[in-house]
C-alpha positions in Angstrom: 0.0 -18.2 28.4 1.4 -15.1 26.9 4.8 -13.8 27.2 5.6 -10.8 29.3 7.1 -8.4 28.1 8.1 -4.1 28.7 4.5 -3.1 26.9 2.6 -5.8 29.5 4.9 -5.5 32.7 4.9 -1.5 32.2 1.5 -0.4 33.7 0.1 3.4 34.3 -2.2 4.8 36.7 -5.4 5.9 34.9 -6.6 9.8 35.6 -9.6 11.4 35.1 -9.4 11.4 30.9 -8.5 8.1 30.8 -11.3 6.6 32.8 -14.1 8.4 30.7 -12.4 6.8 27.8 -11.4 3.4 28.7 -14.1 2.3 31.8 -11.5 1.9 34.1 -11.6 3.1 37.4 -9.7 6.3 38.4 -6.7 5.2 40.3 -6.4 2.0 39.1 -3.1 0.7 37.4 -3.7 -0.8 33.7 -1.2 -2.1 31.5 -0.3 -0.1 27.9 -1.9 -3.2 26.2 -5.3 -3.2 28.2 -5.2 0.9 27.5 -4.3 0.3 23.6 -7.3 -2.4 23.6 -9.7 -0.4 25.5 -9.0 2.9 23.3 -9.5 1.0 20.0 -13.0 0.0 21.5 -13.7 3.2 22.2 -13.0 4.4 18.8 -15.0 1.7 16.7 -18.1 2.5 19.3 -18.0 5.8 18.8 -17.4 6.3 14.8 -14.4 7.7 15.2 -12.4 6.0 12.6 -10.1 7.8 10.0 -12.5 7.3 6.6 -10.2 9.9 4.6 -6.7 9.3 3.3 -4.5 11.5 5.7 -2.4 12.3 2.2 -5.0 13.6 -0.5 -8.0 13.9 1.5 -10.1 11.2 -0.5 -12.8 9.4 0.9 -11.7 5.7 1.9 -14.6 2.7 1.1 -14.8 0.4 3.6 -11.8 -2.5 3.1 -9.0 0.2 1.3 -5.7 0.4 3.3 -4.0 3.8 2.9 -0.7 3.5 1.0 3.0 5.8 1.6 2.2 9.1 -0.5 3.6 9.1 -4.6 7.0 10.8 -4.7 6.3 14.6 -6.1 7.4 15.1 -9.7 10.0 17.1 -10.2 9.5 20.1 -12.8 12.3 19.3 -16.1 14.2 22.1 -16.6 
């Protein structure tokens, strides 16, 4: 059994936008997790993934993880 905690005991109402993209019905109340899970589904089944490095703009391959951004060098004076 998992522990409860504020992300699973906290729960939000779903509207309109949030029903088209998670399958929930409107009205219902669904905890952050459920949402988080069912948004992450809805992104792998629609292609939707990031396949560029937010930094430089290069094309990702399949298994890279994007890393912090190099420091800028400094111009000596």
């Amino acid at each position: 059994m998992s522990k409860r905690n504020a992300l699973t005991e906290q729960s939000i109402i779903i509207d309109d936008v949030l029903s088209m993209l998670t399958g929930h019905p409107r009205g219902t109340m669904v905890s952050f997790t459920e949402i988080t899970k069912s948004l992450h589904d809805y992104i792998k089944m629609n292609g939707l993934r990031q396949r560029f490095c937010p930094h430089c703009n290069a094309p990702l391959s399949g298994g890279v993880s994007v890393s912090e951004p190099a420091a800028p060098e400094v111009p000596a004076i």
